[in-house]
N, C-alpha and C positions, 0 to 999 in steps of 0.2 A: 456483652455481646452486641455487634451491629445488626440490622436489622436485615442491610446489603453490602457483598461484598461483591467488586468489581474489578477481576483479574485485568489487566490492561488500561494503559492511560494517551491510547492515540484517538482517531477516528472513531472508534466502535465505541470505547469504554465511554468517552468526553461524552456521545451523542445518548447512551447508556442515562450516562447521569443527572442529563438534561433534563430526560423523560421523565425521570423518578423523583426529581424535585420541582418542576414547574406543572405535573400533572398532581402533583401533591398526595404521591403514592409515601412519601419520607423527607425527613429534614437531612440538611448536608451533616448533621452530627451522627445520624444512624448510619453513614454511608463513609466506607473505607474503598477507596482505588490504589491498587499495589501496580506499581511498575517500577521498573528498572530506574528508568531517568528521573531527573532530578523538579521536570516539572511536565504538565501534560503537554501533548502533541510533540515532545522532543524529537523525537524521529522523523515526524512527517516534516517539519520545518528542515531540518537537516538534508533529508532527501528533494523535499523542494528546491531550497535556496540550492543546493550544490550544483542545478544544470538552471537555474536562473529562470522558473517558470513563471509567464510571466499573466498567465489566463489558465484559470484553470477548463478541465475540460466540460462539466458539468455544467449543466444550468443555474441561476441565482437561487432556484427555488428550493436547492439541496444545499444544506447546512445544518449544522448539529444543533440548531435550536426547533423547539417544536414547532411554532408558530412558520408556515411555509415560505411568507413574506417578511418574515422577521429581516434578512438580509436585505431587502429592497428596502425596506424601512428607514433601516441603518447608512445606506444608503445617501439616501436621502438627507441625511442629516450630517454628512461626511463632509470638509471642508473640498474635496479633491470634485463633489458633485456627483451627480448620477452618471450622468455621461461620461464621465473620464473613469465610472469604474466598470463596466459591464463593457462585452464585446461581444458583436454580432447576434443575429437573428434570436439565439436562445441565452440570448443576457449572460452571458455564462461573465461571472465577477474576476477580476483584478486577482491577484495572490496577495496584495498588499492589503486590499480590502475587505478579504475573506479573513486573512489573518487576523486583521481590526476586530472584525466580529469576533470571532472566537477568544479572543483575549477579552473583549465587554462580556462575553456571556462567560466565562470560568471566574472573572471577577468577581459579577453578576450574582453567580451561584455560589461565591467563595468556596471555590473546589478545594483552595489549597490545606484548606482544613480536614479535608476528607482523603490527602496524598498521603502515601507512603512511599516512600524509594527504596525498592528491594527485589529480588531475583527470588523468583519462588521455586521451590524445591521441592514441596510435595502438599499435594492434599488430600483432605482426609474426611469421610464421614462419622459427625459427631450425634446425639442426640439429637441434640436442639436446632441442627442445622452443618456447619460445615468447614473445616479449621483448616488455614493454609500457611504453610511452614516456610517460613525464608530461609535463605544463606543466612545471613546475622543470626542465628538461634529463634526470630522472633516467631510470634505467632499467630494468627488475628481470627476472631470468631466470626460468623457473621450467619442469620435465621438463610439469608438466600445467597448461591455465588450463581457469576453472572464470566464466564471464559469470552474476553473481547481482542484474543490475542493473537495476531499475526506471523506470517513467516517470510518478515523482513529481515533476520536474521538469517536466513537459510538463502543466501547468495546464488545468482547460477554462473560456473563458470564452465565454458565452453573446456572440454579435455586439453584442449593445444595450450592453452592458457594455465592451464591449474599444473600442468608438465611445467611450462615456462616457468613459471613463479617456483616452483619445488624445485628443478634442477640446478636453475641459474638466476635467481632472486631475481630476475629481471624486472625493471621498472613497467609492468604491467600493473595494474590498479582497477576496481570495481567500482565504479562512481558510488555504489550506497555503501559502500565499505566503510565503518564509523572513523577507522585508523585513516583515511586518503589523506597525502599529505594536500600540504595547498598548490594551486596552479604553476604559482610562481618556482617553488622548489622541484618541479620537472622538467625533463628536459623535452626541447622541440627538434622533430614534428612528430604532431600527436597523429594517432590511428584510431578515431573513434568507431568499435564492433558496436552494430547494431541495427536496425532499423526501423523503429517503431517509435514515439513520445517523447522518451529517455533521451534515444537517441539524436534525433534530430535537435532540440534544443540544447542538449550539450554539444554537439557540434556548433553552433550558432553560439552561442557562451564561449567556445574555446575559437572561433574566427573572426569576433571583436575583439580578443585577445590578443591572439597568434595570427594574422592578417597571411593567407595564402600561406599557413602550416598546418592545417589541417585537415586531414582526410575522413572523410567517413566511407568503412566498408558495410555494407547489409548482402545480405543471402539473399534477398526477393528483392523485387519490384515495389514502390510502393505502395503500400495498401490504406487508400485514401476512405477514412471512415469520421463521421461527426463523435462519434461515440464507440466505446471498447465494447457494447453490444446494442443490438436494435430497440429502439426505445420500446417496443411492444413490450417488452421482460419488465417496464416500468409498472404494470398493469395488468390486468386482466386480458389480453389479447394473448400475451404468451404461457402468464404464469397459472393459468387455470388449466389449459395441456399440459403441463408441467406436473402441476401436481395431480392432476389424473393419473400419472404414468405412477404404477405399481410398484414394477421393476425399479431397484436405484441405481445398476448398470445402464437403464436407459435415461434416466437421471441426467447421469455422469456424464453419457455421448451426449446427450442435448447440452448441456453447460458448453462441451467442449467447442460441440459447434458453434454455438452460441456467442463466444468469446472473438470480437475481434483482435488478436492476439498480433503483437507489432505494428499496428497501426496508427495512422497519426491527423487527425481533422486537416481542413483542404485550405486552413488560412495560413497552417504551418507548413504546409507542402509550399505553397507560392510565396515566404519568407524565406523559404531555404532553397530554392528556383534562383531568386533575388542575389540572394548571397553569392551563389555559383555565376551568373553574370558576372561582377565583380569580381569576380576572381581570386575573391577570401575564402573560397571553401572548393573542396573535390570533391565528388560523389562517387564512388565503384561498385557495380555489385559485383561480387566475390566469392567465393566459398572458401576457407580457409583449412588448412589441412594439418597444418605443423609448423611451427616454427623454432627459430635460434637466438640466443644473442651472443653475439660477437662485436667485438671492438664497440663497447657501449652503442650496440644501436642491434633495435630486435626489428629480423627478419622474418619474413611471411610468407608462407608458401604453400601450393596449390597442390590438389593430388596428382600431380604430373612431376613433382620436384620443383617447378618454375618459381623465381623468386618474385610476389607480387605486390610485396609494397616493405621496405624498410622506414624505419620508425625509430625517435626516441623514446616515445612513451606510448604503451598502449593503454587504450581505458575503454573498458568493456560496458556497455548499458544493454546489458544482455537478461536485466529482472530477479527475478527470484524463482527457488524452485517452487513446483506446484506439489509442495509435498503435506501434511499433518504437522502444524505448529505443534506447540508444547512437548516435544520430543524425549526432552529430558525427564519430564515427570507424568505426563500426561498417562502414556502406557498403564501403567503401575494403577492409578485413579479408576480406569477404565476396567482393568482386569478386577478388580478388589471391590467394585461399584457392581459389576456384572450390566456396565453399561453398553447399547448396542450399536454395532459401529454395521457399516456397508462394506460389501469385498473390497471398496476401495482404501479402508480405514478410516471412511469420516463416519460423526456421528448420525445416528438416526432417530430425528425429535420429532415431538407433536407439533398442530401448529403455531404453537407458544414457545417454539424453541425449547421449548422443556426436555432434556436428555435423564434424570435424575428426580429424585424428589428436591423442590426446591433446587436446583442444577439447570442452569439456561447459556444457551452458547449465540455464540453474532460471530460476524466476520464469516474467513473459508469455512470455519467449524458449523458455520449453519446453509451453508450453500447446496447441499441436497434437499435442503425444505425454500431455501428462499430461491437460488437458483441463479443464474452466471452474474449477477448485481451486489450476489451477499458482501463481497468484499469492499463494495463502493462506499461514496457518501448515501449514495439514496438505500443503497442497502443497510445502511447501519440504521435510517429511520424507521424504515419498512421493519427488523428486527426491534428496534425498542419498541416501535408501538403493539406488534405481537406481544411481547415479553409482558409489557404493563394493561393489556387483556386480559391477562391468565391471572391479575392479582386483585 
């Protein structure tokens, strides 16, 4: 039996695991991480590289190793220099540079020793602790689990879209869709939905491509933010009213508020201003109502009938639902645990993330106790160093 077992191998679980062996809570031999793919961060590289990011949005001081300066460090020691990897006011790193880290520190901690590749099917409370069931028949014990698991599988597709695609197979496409084909095998001009992060730098990825073939449609105006929420929520200024608040419907409205949702920092606004100069890229805003395809090319149209932009391909950065990961098995866990969830269905832990005996959640799953950041990099800190408090 392991000592710790850590459902998820992206963000949450990586920065999980960091905790637990450099805080010298466990050796990588006590510690099993179950996920899907085939090595850690697979998703998030995939989702990154796919709209070509090229700064992340976060400052250098958030990354999955304990040490806060550990990236600046790393840094510094980087052939590329300090200065060619950080940008603007809040250092925020490079992709290329972030990634460097995290590959020194999974090597670092030799994770790979501690991977499993598997789709879990069900868990289950043991004696001694806590047994999770894969598809392969397998089975893995472990004294503590630790749910680090996301709903990057849970797609959002706008209704006209998810019509299109079902009726008429049309060449509409999800950019985090793991199935997308590649760039080259679509046809032009593209119709980028969206208007928030996603979206904007996949347009700029597909207008050094496709020079003056691509549009991007958004619903709003831009909404020019540094960050997906006020850095107060980093700290003691928001998160102390936060957790004062009783009620977890009022919770829930504070997260919501809280959330700059489609928004996109103001270095990206004035590189995609740039582009549109040039004459490599369109902007619309739009509201989309229905559409067709006919004679290989999909049509777009507005609640008046009016036809508002024809297209060979569309590709939605329209995000993921804000729905209860672990879908498939989680339910089941929860009823049979007699564990306690909020009218929204997330759970409701101490402030150790504790939902269970021995049972600790990160990610959305602990965003009613950490609050609109749980999903971040700095949320995945703030959650481990709770978690390895409680032990």
């Amino acid at each position: 039996m392991f000592k710790w077992i850590i459902v998820g191998g992206g963000i949450q679980g990586v920065t999980m695991a960091s905790y637990l062996i450099k805080q010298k809570k466990i050796a990588v031999e006590d510690l099993i991480i179950i996920d899907q793919h085939a090595e850690p961060l697979a998703n998030w590289r995939r989702c990154t590289n796919a709209i070509s990011m090229a700064y992340l949005r976060s400052p250098g001081v958030h990354h999955l190793d304990v040490n806060p300066f550990s990236l600046d460090a790393f840094a510094k020691n980087n052939v590329a220099g300090e200065a060619a990897s950080f940008y603007g006011r809040y250092k925020r790193p490079s992709l290329l540079l972030f990634e460097n880290h995290c590959d020194h520190l999974i090597n670092d901690l030799e994770l790979e020793q501690a991977w499993v590749q598997g789709t879990v099917e069900a868990v289950s409370k043991v004696t001694a602790g806590w047994q999770v069931h894969l598809q392969n028949a397998q089975k893995v014990q472990g004294e503590n689990l630790v749910l680090a698991i996301g709903n990057s599988e849970q797609l959002s597709w706008p209704e006209w879209a998810a019509a299109l695609k079902e009726q008429f197979q049309a060449p509409v496409h999800h950019i985090f869709d793991p199935s997308l084909p590649d760039f080259g095998e679509m046809t032009a001009p593209f119709t980028v939905i969206g208007g928030g992060i996603t979206a904007v730098h996949l347009a700029m990825k597909l207008s050094a491509l496709f020079p003056e073939q691509v549009t991007l449609l958004k619903r709003h105006p831009f909404r020019i933010r540094d960050f997906d929420s006020d850095p107060g929520w980093l700290g003691p200024k928001e998160q102390l009213p936060f957790r004062k608040a009783v009620s977890y419907q009022k919770r829930r409205n504070l997260i919501a508020q809280a959330r700059h949702k489609g928004s996109i920092p103001r270095d990206l606004h004035i590189k995609l201003l740039h582009q549109q100069r040039k004459n490599k890229l369109r902007v619309e805003e739009l509201q989309i109502h229905h559409a067709r395809f006919e004679k290989d090319a999909i049509q777009l149209y507005d609640e008046t009938g009016r036809m508002i932009q024809q297209s060979g391909t569309v590709l939605l950065a329209t995000g993921f639902e804000s729905m209860m990961p672990g879908g498939d098995w989680l339910p089941s866990v929860i009823k049979e645990n007699g564990l306690q969830c909020a009218n929204c269905g997330f759970p409701i832990v101490n402030g150790n993330l504790q939902w269970g005996q021995n049972l600790y959640v990160m990610g959305s799953l602990a965003e009613l106790e950490i609050g609109p950041i749980a999903k971040n990099i700095s949320g995945a800190r703030q959650a481990a160093e709770r978690i390895i408090q409680a032990q």
